[in-house]
C-alpha positions in Angstrom: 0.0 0.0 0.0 1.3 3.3 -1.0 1.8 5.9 1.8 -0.6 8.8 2.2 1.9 11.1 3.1 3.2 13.8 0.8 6.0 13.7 -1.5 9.5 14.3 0.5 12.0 15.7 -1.7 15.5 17.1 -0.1 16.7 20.0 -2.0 20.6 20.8 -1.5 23.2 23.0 -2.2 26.7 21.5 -2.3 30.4 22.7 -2.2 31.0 26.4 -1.8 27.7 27.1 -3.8 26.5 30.3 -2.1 23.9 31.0 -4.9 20.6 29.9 -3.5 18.0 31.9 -5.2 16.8 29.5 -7.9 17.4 26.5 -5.0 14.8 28.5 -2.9 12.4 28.9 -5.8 12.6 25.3 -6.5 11.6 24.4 -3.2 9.2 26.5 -2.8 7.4 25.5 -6.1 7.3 21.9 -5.2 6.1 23.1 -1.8 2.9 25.0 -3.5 2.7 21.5 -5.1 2.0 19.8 -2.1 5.0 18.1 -1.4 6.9 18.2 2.1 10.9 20.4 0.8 13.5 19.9 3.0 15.9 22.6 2.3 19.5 21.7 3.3 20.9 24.9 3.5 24.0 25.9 1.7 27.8 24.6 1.8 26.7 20.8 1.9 28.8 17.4 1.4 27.9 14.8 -0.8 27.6 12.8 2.7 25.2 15.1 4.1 22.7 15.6 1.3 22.5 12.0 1.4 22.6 11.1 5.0 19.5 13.8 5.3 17.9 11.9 2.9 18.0 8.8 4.6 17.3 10.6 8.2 13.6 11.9 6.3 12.9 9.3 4.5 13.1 11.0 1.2 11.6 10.1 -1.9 14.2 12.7 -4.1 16.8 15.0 -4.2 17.2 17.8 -6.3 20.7 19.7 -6.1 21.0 22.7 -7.2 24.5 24.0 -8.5 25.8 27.1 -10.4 29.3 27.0 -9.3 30.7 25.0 -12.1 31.7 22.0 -9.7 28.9 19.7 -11.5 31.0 17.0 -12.6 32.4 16.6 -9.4 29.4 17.3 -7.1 26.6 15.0 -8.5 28.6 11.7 -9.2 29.9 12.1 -5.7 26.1 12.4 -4.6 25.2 9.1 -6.8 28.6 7.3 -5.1 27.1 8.6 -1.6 23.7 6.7 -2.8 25.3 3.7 -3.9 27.2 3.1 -0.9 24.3 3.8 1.6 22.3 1.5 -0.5 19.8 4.4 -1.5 20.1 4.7 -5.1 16.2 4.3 -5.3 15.8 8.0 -4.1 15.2 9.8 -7.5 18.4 12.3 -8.0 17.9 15.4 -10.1 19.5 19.0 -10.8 19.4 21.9 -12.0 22.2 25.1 -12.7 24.2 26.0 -15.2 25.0 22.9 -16.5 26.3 22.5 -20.1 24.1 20.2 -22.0 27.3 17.9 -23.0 27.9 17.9 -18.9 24.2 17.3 -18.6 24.0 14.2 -21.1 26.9 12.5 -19.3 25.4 13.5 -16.0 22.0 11.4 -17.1 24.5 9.0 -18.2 25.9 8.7 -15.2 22.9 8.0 -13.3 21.4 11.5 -12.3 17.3 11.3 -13.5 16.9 14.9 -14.9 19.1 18.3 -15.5 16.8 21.6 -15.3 18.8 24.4 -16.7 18.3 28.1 -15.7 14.6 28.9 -17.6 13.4 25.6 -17.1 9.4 26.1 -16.5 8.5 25.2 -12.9 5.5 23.4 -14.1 8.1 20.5 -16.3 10.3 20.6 -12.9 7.4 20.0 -10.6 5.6 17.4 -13.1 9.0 15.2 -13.4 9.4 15.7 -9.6 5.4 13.9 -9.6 6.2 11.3 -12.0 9.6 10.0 -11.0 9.3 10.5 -7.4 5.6 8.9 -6.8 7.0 5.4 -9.4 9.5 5.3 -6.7 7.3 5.6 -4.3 5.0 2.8 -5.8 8.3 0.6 -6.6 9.4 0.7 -2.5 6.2 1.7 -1.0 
């Protein structure tokens, strides 16, 4: 039986990312879509976006980068996954993100990359979709 709770989705800021604007838009967005945003705050580790996604029982996590540090940042967040046996919670992003980086990044295991312009309704209807098969999939 699927739980009645709302849609959990952690959304981070990693690395000495201290643009949080669009991260803060995000969230709020998915929060005027009914779903429960945990907002990690800036200047996160891999490790810590993941470990709070564990401690709440997340469903996603969107990260949210503009620093450049992309191809660093979001396979280290899929290796944190991986090794804490998570890699069911649905892993997006969003920044500026060049859409070579982005392809590889989808490659590489991350669901979906939302550029800067992205509407919020596509963000908030892949956040639906992916996150509530999940939830179907472990529920």
């Amino acid at each position: 039986m699927v739980s009645e709770r709302p849609l959990r989705i952690i959304v981070a800021k990693a690395g000495l990312d201290g643009h949080d604007r669009g991260a803060k838009v995000i969230a709020r967005a998915l929060r005027d879509a009914g779903m429960e945003v945990i907002y990690t705050g800036l200047f996160q580790t891999p490790e810590q976006i993941v470990q709070t996604a564990i401690q709440e029982d997340a469903d996603g996590i969107g990260l949210s980068i503009l620093s450049g540090a992309h191809m660093t940042l979001f396979p280290a967040v899929l290796e944190q996954l991986a090794a804490q046996d998570a890699s069911d919670v649905v892993f997006f992003g969003g920044g500026t993100i060049p859409a070579d980086d982005a392809r590889e990044l989808r490659r590489l295991g991350v669901r979906e990359i939302f550029t800067p312009g992205a509407p919020l309704s596509d963000i908030i209807a892949f956040v639906q979709r992916e996150c509530g098969h999940r939830r179907e999939l472990v529920g």
